[in-house]
C-alpha positions in Angstrom: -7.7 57.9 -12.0 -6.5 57.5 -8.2 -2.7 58.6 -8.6 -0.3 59.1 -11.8 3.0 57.2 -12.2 5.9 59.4 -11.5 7.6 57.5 -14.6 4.9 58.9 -16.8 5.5 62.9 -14.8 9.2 62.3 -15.5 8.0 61.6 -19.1 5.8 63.9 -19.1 8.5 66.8 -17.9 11.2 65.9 -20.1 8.7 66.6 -22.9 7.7 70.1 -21.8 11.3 71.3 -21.1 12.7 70.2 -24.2 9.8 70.6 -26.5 10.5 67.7 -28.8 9.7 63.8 -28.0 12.9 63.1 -29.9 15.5 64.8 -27.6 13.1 64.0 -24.6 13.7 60.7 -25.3 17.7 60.9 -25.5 17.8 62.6 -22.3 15.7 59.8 -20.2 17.4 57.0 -22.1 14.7 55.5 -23.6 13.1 54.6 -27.5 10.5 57.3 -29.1 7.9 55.3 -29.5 7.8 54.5 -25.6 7.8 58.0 -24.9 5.0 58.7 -27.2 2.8 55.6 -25.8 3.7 57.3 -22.3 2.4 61.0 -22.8 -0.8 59.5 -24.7 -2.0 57.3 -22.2 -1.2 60.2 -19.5 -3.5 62.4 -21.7 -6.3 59.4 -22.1 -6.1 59.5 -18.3 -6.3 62.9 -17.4 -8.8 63.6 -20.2 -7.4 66.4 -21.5 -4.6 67.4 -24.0 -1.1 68.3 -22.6 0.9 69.1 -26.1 0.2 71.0 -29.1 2.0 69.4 -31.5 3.9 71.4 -33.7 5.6 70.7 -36.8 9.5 70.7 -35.4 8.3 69.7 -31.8 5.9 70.3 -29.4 4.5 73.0 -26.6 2.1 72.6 -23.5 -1.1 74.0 -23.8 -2.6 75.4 -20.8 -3.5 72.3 -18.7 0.1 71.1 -20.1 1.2 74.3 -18.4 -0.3 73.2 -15.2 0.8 70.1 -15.0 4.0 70.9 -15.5 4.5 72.9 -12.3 2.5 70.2 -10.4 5.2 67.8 -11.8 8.2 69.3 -10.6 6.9 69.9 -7.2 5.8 66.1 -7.2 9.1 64.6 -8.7 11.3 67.0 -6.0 9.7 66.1 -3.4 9.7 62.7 -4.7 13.8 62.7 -4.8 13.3 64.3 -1.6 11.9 61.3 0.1 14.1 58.7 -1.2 17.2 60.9 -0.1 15.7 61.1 3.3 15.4 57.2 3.5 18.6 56.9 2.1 20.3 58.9 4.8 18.3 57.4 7.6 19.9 54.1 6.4 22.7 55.3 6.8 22.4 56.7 9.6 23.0 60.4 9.2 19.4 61.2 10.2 16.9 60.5 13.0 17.1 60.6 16.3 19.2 59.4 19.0 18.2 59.2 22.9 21.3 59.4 25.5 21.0 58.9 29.2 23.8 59.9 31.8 24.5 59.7 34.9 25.5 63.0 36.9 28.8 61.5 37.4 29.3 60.1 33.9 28.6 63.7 32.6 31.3 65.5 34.3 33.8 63.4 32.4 35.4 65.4 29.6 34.6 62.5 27.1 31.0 62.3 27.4 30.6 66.3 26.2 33.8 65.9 23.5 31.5 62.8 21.9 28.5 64.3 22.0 30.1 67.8 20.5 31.7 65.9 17.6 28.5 63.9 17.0 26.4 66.9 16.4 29.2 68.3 14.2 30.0 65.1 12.1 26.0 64.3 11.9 24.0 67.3 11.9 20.7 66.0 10.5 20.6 64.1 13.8 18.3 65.2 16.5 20.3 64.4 20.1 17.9 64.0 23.1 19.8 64.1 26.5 18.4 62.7 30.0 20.3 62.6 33.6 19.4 60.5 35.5 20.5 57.0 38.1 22.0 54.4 36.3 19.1 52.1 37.3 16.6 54.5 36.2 18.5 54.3 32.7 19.0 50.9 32.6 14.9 51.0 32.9 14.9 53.6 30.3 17.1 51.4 27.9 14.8 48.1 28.3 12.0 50.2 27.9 13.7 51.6 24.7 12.8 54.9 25.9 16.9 55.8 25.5 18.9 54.4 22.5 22.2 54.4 25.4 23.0 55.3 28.3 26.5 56.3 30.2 26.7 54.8 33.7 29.2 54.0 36.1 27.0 50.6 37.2 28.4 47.0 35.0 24.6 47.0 33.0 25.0 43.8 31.9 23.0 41.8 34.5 19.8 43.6 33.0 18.1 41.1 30.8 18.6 42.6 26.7 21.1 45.2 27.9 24.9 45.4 27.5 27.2 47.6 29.2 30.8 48.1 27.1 33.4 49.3 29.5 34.8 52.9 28.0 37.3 53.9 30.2 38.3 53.5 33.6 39.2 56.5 36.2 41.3 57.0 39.6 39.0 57.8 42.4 39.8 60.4 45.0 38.6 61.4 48.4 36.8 64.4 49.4 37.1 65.5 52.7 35.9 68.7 54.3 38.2 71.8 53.7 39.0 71.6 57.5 39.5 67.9 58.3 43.0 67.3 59.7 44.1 65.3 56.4 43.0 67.5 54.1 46.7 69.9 54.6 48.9 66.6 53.5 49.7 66.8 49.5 51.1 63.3 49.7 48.6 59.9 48.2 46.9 59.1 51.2 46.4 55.4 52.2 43.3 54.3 52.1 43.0 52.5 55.4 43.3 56.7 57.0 39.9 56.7 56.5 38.7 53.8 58.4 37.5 55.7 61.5 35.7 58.4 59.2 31.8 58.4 58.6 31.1 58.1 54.9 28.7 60.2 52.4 28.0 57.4 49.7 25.8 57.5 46.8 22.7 56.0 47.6 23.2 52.1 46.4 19.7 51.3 45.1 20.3 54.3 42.4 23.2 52.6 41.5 25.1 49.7 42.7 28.4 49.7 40.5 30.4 52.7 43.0 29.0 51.7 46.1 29.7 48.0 45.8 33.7 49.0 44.2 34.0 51.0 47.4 32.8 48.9 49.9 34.8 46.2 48.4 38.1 48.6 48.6 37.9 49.2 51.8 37.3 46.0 53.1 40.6 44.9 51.0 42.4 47.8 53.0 41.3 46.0 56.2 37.8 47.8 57.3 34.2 48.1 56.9 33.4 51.7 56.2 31.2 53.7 58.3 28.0 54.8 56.2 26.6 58.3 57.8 24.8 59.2 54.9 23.0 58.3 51.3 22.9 61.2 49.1 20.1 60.6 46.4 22.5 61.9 43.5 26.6 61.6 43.6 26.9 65.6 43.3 24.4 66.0 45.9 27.8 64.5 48.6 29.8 67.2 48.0 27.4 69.7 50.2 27.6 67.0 52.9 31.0 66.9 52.8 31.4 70.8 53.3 29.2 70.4 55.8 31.2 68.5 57.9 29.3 65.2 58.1 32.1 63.0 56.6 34.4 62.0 53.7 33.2 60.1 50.6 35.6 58.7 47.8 34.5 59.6 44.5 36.1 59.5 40.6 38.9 62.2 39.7 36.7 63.7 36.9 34.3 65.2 40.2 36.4 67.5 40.6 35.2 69.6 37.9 31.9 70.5 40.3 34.7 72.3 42.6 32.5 72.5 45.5 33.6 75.0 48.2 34.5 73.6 51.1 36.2 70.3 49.4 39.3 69.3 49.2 40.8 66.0 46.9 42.9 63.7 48.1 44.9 60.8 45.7 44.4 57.6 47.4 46.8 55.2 47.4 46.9 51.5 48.5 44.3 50.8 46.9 44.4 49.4 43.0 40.9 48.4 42.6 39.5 51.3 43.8 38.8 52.7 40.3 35.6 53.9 39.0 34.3 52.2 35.2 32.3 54.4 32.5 30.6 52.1 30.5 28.3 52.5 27.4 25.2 50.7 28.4 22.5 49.6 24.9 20.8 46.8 24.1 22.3 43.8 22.6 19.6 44.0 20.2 21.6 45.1 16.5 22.4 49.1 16.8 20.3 51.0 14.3 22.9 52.9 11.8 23.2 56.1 13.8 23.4 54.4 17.2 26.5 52.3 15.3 28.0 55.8 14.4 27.7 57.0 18.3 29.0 54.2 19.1 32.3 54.1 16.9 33.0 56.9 17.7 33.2 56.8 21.5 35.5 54.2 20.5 37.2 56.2 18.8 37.8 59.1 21.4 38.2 56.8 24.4 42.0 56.8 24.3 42.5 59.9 24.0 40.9 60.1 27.6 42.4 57.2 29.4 
């Protein structure tokens, strides 16, 4: 015999804990004579007797005995199993992969979802990666990241969608010393149109370079690009060095960054910076639906 039936273990079980066919029967909801034709082909099969019968019910013998354990630890892990399934389908386990940009992480949403994720779905493993939002858009299509923050609009990549989340002022940073950097008043836009500019490097994502670019030419110039920095934290050290300004969301300001001082920008109403939600459009598995109500969910409460 290759396997037993776990209906005839459950059988089998009932039996042994109740030592009588009769009330074994009652509690699984079946006829006697079932039962009976159940636990005598289980005993043809295994070759060896399970029961003494006795005359008001019945005992396991030895091998009955053993079986018995062997049962339970089958049908648990059994119930074990199915409950598993059941909860990956809906979706409160298995594993979810989220990619961020540095920029998209210093946004007090992005560690509030991810914080009341883990608490509403425990039996969730969360894996984290930083990265460009082109390197996470690759990520996504190569389904090596379930989604993906980024500042970039995502949804020119062929099987990807980008949902916008929320949308942020952008400030200036300019070095502690530079001669605007004492005003407290919003400071137009077109002030900076003789500085050199720190920019995050385009080809590691387009979507803040190209809403810059595209502000300042509204305001009436064609910025000055000094430098590219490889990541958007990495402008703040060229800034306090002295080797220009760059314009970057309000939620930067939580790097600090000595040497740095913020400047509200006015003149300027499409200089804003978008966090989207990038996945792909393929349907969300059950716990990538749940991440994804819920940042939803939270989003106002951070507009």
């Amino acid at each position: 015999m290759e396997f037993i039936e776990l209906r005839r273990l459950r059988a089998f079980v009932a039996v042994a804990e109740e030592e009588h066919v009769t009330r074994a029967a009652e509690r699984l909801g079946m006829q006697q004579p079932p039962l009976t034709r159940l636990l005598a082909g289980l005993e043809r099969d295994l070759g060896v007797s399970l029961l003494h019968r006795l005359p008001r019910g019945v005992r396991p013998t030895e091998a009955g005995l053993a079986l018995l354990e062997e049962a339970r630890a089958v049908l648990a892990r059994a119930e074990g199993v199915a409950e598993a399934v059941r909860r990956a389908a809906r979706g409160e386990k298995g594993r979810l992969a989220i990619g961020f940009t540095g920029s998209a992480a210093l946004h007090p949403l992005v560690p509030a979802v991810l914080r009341r994720f883990r608490a509403a779905w425990p039996g969730v493993s969360i894996v984290l990666e930083e990265a460009s939002s082109s390197e996470l858009e690759n990520a996504l299509q190569q389904q090596q990241l379930d989604a993906a923050f980024i500042r970039s609009a995502g949804g020119w990549r062929e099987g990807l969608t980008a949902e916008p989340v929320l949308e942020e002022a952008m400030l200036a940073a300019l070095p502690a010393d530079h001669a605007l950097a004492a005003e407290t008043s919003p400071l137009p836009l077109i002030a900076l149109a003789r500085e050199a500019f720190i920019l995050y490097r385009r080809q590691a994502g387009a979507g803040l370079y190209d809403t810059i670019l595209t502000a300042c030419r509204d305001a009436g110039f064609n910025p000055s690009i000094a430098q590219e920095a490889p990541r958007l934290p990495a402008t703040f050290s060229l800034v306090a060095a002295g080797m220009g300004v760059s314009i970057v969301p309000a939620s930067m300001q939580r790097l600090g960054g000595e040497g740095v001082v913020y400047r509200p920008l006015t003149d300027c109403p499409r200089l804003t910076a978008i966090l989207r939600l990038a996945t792909r459009k393929e349907p969300p598995s059950p716990t990538l639906r749940h991440f994804r109500d819920l940042v939803r969910d939270m989003r106002s409460s951070f507009s």
